[in-house]
C-alpha positions in Angstrom: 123.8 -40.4 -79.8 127.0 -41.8 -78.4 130.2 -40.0 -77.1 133.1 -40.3 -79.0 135.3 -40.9 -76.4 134.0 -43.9 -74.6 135.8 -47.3 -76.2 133.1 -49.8 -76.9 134.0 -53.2 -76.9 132.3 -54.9 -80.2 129.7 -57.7 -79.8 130.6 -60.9 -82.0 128.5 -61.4 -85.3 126.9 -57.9 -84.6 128.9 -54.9 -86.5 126.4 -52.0 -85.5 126.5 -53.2 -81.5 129.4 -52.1 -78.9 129.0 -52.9 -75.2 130.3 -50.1 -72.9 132.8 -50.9 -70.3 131.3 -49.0 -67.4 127.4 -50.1 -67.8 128.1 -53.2 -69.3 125.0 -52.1 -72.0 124.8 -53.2 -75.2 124.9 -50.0 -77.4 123.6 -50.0 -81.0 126.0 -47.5 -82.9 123.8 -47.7 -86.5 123.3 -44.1 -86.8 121.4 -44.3 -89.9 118.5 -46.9 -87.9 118.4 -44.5 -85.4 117.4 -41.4 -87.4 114.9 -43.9 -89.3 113.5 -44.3 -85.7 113.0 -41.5 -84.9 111.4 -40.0 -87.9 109.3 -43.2 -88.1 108.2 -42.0 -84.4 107.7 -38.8 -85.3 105.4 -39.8 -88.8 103.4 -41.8 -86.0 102.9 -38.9 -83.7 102.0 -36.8 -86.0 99.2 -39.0 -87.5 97.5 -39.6 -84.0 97.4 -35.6 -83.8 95.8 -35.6 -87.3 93.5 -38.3 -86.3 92.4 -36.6 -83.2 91.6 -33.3 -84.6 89.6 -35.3 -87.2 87.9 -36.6 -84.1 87.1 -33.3 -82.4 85.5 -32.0 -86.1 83.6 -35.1 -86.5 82.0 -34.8 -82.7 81.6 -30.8 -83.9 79.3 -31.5 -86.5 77.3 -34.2 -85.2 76.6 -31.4 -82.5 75.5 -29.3 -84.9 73.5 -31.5 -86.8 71.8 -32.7 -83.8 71.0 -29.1 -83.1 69.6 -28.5 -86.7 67.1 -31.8 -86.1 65.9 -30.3 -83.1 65.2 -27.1 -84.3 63.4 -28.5 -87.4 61.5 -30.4 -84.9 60.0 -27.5 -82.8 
């Protein structure tokens, strides 16, 4: 996440947050929110794929029901 060599200064009231020197960014060093983060984001993406591919089966079988209907109407 961060390199271990660069010297962050600490923000006041703010234990987690460094600013870097050079960019003058405020850098949130809280490993532990980070990982939540990302495996929060990853939970998320993972349900919209689920949720699409529940979409493309749903569109399927009305297809195929609509081609049963006509059939049973000829």
């Amino acid at each position: 996440m961060i390199e271990d060599n660069i010297e962050l200064i600490p923000v006041d009231g703010h234990n987690n947050l460094g600013r870097d020197p050079g960019s003058n960014a405020i850098v949130n060093t809280d490993e532990s929110a980070y990982d939540a983060y990302i495996k929060a984001r990853n939970q998320s993406k993972r349900k919209d794929r689920e949720l699409e591919s529940l979409r493309a089966e749903i569109d399927e079988l009305k297809a195929l029901v609509g081609k049963l209907v006509q059939q049973q109407d000829k």
